[in-house]
C-alpha positions in Angstrom: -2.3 -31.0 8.4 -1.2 -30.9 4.6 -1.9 -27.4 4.5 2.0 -26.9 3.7 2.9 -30.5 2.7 3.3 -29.3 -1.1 5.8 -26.6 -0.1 7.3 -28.7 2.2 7.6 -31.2 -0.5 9.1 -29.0 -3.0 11.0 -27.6 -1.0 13.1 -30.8 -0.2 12.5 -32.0 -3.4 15.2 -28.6 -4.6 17.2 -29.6 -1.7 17.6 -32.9 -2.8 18.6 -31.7 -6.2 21.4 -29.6 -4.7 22.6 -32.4 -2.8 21.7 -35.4 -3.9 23.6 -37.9 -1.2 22.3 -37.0 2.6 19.0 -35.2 1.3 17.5 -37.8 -1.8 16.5 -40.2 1.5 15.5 -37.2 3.7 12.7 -37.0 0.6 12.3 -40.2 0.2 11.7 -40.6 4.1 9.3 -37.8 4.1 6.9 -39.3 0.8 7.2 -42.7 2.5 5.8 -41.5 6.1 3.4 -38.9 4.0 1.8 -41.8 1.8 2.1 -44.6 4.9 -0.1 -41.9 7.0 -2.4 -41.0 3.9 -2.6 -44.7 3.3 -3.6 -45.5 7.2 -6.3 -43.2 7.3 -8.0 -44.6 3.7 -8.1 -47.5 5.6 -9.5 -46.3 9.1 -12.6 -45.8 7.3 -15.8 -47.7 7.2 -15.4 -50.6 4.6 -19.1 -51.7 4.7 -21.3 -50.7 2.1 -23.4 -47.5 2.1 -27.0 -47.6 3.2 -29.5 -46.7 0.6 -32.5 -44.5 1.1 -32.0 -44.1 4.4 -31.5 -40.5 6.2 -29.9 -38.3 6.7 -28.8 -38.5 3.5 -31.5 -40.9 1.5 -28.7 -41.9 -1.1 -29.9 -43.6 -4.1 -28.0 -47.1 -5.0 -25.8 -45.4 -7.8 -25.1 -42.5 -5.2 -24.1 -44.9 -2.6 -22.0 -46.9 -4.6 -20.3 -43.8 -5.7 -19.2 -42.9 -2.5 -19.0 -46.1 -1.3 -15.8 -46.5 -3.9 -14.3 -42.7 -3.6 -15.2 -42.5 0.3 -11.9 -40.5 1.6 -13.4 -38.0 -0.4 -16.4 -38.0 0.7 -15.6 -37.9 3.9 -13.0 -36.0 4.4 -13.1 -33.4 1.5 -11.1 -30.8 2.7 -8.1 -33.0 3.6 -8.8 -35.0 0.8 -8.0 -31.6 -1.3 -4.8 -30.6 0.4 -3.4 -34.5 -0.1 -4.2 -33.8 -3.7 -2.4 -30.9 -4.2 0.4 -32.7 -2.1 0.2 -35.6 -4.4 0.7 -33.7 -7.0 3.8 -32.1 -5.4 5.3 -35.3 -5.1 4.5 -36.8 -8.9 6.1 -33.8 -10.3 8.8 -33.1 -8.2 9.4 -37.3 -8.5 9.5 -36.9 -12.4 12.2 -34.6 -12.6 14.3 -35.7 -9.4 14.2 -39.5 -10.7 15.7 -38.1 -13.8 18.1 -35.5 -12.4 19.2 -38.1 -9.6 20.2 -40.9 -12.2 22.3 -38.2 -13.9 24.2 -37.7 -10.8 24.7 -41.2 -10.4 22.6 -41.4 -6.9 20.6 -44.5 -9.0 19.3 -46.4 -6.2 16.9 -43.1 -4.9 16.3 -42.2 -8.3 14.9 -46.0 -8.8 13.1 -45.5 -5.7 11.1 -42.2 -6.5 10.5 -42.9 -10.1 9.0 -46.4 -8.9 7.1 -44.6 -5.9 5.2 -42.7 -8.9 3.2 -45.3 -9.6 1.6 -45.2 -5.9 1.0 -41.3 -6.2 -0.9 -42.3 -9.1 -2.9 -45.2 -7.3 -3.5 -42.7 -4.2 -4.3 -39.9 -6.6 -7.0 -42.0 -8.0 -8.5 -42.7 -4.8 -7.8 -38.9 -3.2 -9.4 -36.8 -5.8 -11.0 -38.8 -8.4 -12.7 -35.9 -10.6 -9.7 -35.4 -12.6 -9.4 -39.2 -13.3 -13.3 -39.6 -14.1 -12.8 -37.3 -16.9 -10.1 -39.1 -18.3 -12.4 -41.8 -18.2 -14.9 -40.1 -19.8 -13.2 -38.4 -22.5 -12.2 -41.7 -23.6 -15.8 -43.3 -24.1 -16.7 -44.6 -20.6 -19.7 -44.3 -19.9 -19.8 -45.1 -16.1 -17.2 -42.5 -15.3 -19.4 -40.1 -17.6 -22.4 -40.9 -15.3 -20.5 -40.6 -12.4 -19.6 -37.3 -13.0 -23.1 -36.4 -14.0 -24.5 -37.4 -10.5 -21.3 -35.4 -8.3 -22.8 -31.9 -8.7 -26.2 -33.6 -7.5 -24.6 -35.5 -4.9 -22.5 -32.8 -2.9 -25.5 -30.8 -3.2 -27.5 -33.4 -1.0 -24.7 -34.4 1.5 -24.7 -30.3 1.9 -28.2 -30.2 2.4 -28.1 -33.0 5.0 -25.3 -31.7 6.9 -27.1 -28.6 6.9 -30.2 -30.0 8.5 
């Protein structure tokens, strides 16, 4: 479904810049019903905890916990991907159209996206965590450190499962 949702984000996002009154809310409709949808299915998932050691995966308790915490993208890593890229769409495009829309004086939707960047950020955390993790890790953390040593290990057994 988000195949095209970071063209289709940029492409409104230019539009918006061009005319700033009728097409800053067309943008800021389509990042609100874009994040309300991401948003509803993160929370149609399953919120109890992972099993441990039991098939078909036989996760240990630091695997399970790890995708017990990041489990959109575990479960759905190919959408999970193309709402990342989308995500990214939006925080760039949203940095520069906050700016340029204050500068022509549309401040209200300028407010409005520049404030909305601080749920990309939350979603992107949760979406695509790799990126973040090693952040984390660069800075001393030795949790996100580990949990970056077990991913390689872990896709390779949720492949292996689903393969069986």
């Amino acid at each position: 479904m988000l195949k095209y949702g970071s063209v289709l984000i940029l492409i409104l996002a230019g539009w918006a810049a061009l005319t700033p009154e009728p097409m800053s809310w067309v943008f800021i409709a389509a990042v609100a019903a874009l994040e309300l949808w991401l948003f509803g299915r993160m929370r149609g998932l399953a919120r109890g905890p992972v099993s441990v050691d039991e098939p078909p995966y036989r996760f240990t308790a630091e695997e399970a916990s790890f995708v017990e915490r990041y489990r959109f993208y575990f479960t759905y890593p190919a959408l999970a991907a193309e709402a990342a890229s989308t995500l990214a769409a939006i925080g760039l495009a949203g940095m520069v159209l906050a700016l340029w829309l204050t500068f022509k004086h549309a401040f209200v939707q300028g407010a409005l996206i520049g404030l909305n960047l601080f749920a990309v950020g939350w979603f992107t955390k949760r979406v695509a965590p790799v990126y973040s993790l090693r952040i984390a890790a660069s800075r001393g953390k030795r949790d996100a450190l580990r949990m970056l040593e077990i991913l390689q290990p872990l896709w390779a057994k949720i492949k292996a499962a689903n393969q069986s």
